[in-house]
MIDOSE-1310 file (N, C-alpha, C; in nm, 2 decimals, decimal comma, always signed):
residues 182
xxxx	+11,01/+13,10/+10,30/+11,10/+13,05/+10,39/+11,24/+13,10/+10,36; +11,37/+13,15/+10,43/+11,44/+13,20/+10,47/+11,53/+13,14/+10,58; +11,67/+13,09/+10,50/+11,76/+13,06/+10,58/+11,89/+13,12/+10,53; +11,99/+13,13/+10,65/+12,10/+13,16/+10,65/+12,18/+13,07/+10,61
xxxx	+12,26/+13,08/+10,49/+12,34/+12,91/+10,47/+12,53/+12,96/+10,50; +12,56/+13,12/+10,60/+12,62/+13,11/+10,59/+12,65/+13,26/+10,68; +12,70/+13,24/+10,81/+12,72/+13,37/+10,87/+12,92/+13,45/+10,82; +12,90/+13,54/+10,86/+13,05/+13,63/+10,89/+13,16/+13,56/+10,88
xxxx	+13,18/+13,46/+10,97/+13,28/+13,36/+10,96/+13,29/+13,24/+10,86; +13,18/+13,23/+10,83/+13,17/+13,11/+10,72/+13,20/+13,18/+10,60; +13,14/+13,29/+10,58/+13,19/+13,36/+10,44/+13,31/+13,39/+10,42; +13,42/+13,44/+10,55/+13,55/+13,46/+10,57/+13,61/+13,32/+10,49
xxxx	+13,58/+13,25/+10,56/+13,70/+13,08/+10,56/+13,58/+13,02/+10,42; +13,47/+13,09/+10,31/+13,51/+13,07/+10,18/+13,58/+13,13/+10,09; +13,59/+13,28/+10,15/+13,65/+13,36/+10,07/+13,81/+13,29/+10,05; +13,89/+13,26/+10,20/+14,01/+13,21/+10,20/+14,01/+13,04/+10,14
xxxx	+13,92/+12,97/+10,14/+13,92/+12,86/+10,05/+13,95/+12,86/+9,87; +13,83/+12,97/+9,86/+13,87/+13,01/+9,68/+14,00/+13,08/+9,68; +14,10/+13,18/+9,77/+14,24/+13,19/+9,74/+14,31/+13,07/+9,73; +14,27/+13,01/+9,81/+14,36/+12,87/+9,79/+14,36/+12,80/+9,67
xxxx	+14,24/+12,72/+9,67/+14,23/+12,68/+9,52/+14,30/+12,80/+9,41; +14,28/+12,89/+9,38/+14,32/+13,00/+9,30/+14,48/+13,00/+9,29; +14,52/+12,95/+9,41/+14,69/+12,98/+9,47/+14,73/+12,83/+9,39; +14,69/+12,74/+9,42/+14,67/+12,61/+9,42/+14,70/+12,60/+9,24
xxxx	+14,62/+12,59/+9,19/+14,61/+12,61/+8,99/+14,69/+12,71/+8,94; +14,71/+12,76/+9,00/+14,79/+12,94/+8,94/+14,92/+12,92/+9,00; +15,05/+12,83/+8,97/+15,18/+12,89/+9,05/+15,23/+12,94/+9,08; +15,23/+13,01/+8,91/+15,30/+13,16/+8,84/+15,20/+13,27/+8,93
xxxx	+15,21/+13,31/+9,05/+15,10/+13,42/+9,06/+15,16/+13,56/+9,01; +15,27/+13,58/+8,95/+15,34/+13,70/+8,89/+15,24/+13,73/+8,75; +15,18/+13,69/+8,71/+15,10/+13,67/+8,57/+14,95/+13,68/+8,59; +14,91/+13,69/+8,73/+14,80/+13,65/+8,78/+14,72/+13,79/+8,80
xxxx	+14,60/+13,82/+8,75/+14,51/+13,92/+8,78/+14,38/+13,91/+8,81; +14,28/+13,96/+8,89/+14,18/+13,93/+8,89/+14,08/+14,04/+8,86; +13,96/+14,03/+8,80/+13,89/+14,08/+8,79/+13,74/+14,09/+8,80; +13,73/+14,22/+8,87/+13,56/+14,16/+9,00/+13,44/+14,21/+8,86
xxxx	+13,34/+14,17/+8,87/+13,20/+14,22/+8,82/+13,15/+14,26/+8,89; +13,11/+14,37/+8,91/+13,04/+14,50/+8,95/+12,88/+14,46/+8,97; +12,83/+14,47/+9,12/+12,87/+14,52/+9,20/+12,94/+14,39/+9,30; +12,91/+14,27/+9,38/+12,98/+14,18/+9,46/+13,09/+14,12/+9,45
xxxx	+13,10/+14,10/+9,30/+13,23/+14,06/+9,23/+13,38/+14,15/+9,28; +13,32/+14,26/+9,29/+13,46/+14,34/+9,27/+13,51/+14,35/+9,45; +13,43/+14,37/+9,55/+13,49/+14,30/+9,68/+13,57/+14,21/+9,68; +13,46/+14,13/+9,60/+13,57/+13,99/+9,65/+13,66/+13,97/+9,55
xxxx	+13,65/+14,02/+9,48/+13,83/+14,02/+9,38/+13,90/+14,10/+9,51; +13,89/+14,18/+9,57/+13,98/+14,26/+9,66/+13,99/+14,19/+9,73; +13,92/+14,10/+9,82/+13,99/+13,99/+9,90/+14,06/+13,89/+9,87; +14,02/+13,85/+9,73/+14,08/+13,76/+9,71/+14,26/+13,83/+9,71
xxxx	+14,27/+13,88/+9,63/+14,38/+13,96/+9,59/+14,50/+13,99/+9,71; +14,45/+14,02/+9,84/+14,50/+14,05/+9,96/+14,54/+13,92/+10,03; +14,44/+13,81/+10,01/+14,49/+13,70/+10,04/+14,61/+13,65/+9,95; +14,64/+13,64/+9,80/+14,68/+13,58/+9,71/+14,84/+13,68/+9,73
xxxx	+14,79/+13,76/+9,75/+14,98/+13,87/+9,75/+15,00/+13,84/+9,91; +14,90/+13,81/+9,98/+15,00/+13,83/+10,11/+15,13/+13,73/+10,14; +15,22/+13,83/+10,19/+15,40/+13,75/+10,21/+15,39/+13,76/+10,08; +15,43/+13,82/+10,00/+15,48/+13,80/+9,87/+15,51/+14,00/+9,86
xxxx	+15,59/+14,01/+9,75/+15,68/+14,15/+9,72/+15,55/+14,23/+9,63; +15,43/+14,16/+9,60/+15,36/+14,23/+9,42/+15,22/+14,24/+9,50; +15,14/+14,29/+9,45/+15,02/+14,32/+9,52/+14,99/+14,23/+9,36; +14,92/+14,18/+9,37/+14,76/+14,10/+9,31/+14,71/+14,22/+9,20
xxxx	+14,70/+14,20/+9,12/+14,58/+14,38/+8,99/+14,46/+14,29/+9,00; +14,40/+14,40/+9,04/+14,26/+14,40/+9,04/+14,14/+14,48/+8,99; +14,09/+14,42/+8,90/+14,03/+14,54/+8,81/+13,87/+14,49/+8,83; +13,79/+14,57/+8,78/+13,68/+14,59/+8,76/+13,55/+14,62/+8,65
xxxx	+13,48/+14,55/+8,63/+13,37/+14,56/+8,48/+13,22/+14,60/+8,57; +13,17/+14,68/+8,41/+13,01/+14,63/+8,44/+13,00/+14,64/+8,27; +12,85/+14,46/+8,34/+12,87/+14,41/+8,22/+12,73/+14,49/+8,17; +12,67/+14,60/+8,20/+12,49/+14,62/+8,15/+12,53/+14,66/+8,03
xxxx	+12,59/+14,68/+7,94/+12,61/+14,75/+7,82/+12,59/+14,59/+7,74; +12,63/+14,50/+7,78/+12,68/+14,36/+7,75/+12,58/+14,28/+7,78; +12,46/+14,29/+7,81/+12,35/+14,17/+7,86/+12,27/+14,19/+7,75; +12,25/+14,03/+7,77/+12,15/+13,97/+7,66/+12,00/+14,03/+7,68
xxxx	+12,00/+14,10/+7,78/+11,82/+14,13/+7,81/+11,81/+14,29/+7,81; +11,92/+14,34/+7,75/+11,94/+14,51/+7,83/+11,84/+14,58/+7,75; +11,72/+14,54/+7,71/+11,60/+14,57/+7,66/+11,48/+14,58/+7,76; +11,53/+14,48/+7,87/+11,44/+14,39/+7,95/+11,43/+14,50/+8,10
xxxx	+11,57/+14,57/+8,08/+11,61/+14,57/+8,22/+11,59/+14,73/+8,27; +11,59/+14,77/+8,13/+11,55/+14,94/+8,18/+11,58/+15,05/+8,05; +11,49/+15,14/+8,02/+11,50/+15,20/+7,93/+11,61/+15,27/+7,94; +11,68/+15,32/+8,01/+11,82/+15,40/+8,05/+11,89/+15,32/+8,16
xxxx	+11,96/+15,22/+8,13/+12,01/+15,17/+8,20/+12,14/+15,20/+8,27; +12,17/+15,20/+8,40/+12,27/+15,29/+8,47/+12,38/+15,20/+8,45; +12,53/+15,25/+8,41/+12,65/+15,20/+8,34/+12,74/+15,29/+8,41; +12,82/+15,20/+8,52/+12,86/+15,25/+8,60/+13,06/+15,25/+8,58
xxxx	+13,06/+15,15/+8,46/+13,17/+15,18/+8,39/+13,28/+15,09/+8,44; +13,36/+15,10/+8,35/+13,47/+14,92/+8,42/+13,64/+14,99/+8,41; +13,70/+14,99/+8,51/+13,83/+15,03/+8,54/+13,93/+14,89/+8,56; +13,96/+14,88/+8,43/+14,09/+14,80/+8,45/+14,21/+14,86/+8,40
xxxx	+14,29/+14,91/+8,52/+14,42/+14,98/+8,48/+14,54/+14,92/+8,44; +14,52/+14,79/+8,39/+14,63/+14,70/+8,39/+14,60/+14,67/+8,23; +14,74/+14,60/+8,17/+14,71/+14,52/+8,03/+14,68/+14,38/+8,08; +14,61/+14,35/+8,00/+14,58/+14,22/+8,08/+14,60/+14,08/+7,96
xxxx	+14,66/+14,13/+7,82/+14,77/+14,06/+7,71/+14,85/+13,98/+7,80; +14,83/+13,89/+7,74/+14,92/+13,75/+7,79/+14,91/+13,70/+7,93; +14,85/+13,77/+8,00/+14,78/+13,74/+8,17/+14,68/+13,62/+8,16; +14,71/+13,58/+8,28/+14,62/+13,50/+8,31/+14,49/+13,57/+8,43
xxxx	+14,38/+13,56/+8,39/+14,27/+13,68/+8,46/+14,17/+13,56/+8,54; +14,13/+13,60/+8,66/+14,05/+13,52/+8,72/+13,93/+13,64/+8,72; +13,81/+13,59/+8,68/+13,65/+13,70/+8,67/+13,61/+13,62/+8,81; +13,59/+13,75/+8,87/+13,53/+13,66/+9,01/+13,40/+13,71/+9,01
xxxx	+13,31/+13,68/+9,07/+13,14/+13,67/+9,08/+13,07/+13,64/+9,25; +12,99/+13,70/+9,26/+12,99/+13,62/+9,36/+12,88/+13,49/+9,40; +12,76/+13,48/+9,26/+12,71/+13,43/+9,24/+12,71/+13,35/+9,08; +12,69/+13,22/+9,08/+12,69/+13,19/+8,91/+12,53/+13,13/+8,95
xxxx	+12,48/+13,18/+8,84/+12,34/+13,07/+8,81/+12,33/+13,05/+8,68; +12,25/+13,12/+8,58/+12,23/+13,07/+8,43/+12,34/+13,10/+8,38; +12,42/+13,21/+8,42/+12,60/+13,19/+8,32/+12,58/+13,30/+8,25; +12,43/+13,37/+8,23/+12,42/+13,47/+8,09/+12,53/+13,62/+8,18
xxxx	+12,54/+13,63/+8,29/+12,63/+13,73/+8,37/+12,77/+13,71/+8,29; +12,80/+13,62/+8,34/+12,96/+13,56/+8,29/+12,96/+13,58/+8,16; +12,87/+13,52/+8,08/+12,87/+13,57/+7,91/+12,87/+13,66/+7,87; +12,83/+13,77/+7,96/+12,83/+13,92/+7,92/+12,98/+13,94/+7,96
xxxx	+13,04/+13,92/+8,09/+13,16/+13,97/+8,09/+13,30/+13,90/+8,01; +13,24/+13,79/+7,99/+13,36/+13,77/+7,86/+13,36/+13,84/+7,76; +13,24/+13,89/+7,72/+13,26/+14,00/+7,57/+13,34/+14,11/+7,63; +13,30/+14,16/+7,75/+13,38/+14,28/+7,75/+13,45/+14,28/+7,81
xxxx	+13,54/+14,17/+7,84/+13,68/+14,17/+7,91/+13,76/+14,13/+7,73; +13,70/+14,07/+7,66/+13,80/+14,08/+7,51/+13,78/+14,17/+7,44; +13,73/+14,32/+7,51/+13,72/+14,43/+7,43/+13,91/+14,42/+7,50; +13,90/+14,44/+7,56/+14,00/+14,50/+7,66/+14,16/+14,46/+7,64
xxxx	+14,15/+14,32/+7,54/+14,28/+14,27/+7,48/+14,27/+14,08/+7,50; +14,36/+14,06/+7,49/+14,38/+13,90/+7,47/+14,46/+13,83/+7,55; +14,41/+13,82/+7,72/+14,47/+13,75/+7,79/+14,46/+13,60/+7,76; +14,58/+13,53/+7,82/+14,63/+13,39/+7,82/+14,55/+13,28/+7,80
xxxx	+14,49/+13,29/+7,98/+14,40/+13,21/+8,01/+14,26/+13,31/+8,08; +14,16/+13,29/+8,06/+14,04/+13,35/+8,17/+14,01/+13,22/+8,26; +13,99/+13,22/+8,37/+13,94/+13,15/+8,45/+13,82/+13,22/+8,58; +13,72/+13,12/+8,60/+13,61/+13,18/+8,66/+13,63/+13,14/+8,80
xxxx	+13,58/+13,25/+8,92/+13,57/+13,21/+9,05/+13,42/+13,28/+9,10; +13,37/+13,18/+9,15/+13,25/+13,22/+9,24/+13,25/+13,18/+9,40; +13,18/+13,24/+9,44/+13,14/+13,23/+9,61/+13,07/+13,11/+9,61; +12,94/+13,13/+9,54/+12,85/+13,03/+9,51/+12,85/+12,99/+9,40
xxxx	+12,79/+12,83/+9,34/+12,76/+12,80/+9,27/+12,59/+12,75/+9,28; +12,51/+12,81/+9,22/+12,36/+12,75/+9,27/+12,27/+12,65/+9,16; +12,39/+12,61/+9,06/+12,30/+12,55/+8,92/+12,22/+12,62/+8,88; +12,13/+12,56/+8,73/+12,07/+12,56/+8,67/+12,10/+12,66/+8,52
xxxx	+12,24/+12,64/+8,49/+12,30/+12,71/+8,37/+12,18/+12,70/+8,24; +12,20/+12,81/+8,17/+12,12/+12,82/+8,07/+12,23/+12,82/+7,95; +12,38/+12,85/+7,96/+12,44/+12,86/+7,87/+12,59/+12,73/+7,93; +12,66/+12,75/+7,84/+12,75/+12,63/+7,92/+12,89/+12,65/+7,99
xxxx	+12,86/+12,74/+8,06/+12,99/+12,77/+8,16/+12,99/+12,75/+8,29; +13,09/+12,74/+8,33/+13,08/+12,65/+8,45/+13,23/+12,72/+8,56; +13,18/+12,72/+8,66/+13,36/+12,79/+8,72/+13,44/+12,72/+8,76; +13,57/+12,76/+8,73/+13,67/+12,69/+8,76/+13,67/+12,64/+8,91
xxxx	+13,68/+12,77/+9,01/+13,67/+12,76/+9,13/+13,53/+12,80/+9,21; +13,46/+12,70/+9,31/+13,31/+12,75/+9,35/+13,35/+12,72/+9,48; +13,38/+12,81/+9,57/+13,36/+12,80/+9,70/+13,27/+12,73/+9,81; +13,11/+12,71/+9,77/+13,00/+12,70/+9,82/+12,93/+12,63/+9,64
xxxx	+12,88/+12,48/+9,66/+12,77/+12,46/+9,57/+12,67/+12,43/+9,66; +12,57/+12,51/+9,59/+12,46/+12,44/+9,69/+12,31/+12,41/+9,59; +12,24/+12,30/+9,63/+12,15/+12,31/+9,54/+12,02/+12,37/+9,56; +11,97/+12,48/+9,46/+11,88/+12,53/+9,47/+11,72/+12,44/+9,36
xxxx	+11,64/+12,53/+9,39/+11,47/+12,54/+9,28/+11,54/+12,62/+9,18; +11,50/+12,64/+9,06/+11,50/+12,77/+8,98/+11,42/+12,95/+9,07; +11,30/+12,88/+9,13/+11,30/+13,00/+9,17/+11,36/+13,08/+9,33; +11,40/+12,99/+9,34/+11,48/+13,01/+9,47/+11,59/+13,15/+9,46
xxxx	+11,56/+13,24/+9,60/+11,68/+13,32/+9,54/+11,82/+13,35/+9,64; +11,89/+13,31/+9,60/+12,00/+13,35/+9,66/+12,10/+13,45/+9,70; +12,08/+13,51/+9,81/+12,19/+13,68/+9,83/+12,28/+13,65/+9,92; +12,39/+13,72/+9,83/+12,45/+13,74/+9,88/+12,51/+13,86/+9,94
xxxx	+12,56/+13,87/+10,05/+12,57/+14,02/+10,16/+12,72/+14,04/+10,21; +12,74/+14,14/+10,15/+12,94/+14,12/+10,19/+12,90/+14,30/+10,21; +13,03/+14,29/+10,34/+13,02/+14,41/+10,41/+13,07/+14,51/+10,34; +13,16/+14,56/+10,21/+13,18/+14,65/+10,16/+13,05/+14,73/+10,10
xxxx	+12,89/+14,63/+10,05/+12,83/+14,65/+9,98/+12,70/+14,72/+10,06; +12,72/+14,56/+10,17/+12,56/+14,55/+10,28/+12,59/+14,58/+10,39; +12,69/+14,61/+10,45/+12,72/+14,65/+10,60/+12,73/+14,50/+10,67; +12,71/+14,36/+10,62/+12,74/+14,23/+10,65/+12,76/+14,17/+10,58
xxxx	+12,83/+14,05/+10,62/+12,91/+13,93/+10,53/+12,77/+13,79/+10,59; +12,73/+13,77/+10,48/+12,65/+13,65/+10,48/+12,54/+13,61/+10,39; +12,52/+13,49/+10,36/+12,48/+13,44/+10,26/+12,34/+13,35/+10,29; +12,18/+13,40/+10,21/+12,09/+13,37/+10,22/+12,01/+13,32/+10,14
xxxx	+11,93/+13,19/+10,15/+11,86/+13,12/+10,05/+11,74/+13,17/+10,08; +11,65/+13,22/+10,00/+11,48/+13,22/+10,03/+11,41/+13,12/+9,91; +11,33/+13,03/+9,96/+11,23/+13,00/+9,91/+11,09/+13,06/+9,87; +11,01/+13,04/+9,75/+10,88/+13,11/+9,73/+10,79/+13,02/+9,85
xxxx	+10,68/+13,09/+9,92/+10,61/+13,02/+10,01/+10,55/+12,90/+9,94; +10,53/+12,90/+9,78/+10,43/+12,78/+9,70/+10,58/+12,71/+9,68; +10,60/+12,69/+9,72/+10,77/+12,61/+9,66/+10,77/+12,53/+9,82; +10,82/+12,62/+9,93/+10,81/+12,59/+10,02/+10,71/+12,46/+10,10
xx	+10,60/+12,44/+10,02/+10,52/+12,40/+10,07/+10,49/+12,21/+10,00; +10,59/+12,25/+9,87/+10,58/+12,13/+9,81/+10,67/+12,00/+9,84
């Protein structure tokens, strides 16, 4: 089973919800950077970013990770695993850095990019933003700001589709048919 929990426009006015919140906790936005996880993450750091500097003199820094060098399973995941490399052109010492995601589920994602965002130096604060939040953490992190919680199964899977990646912005829950049925 297969639902849409969220077309073009609904993902628009989440994306502009988490700027808010983000605008909202963050005063100082002069100190403010964000940084996407590779691959959905890093869109929506760009949107966010665009919303967060708009009317204002400073563009938003927006940087970029990938965490496969950093996962707890990178045994699991492929004998050569493809490392597509993380561009943060900014110092991000004494910043306050928002890791944006577009999905959080067990947290082991997020845990990988905290190790390699403290390769990188010793910002202020880190704070987490997601599109979604779908439960069922395996480790204990949790995000600051979640656009969308929704509750899922463990095996449930959740995509998300944003037009820089998929040619559309929208957000889908699939159920397994034996799940479905119960």
């Amino acid at each position: 089973m297969t639902r849409r929990l969220a077309d073009a426009k609904a993902v628009g006015a989440l994306v502009a919800r988490l700027a808010r919140e983000i605008s909202r906790h963050n005063r100082e936005l002069a100190d403010l950077a964000l940084v996407g996880i590779k691959r959905r993450g890093v869109p929506l750091a760009e949107r966010l970013a665009a919303r967060l500097s708009a009317g204002r003199k400073f563009r938003c820094p927006v940087g970029a990770i990938d965490i496969t060098l950093y996962r707890d399973d990178l045994q699991l995941v492929a004998e050569t695993p493809i490392v597509r490399g993380s561009e943060i052109e900014f110092d991000i010492n004494g910043k306050t850095l928002v890791l944006v995601d577009d999905v959080v589920f067990t947290g082991r994602t997020i845990r990988a990019a905290l190790s390699e965002l403290l390769d990188f130096g010793r910002p202020r604060a880190i704070q987490l933003a997601v599109l979604v939040d779908r439960g069922h953490r395996e480790l204990p992190i949790q995000p600051d700001f979640a656009a969308k919680v929704i509750r899922t199964r463990r095996s449930d899977l959740v995509d998300i589709f944003l037009k820089e990646t998929d040619g559309r912005d929208e957000i889908v829950l699939t159920r397994t048919k034996s799940e479905a049925r119960s």
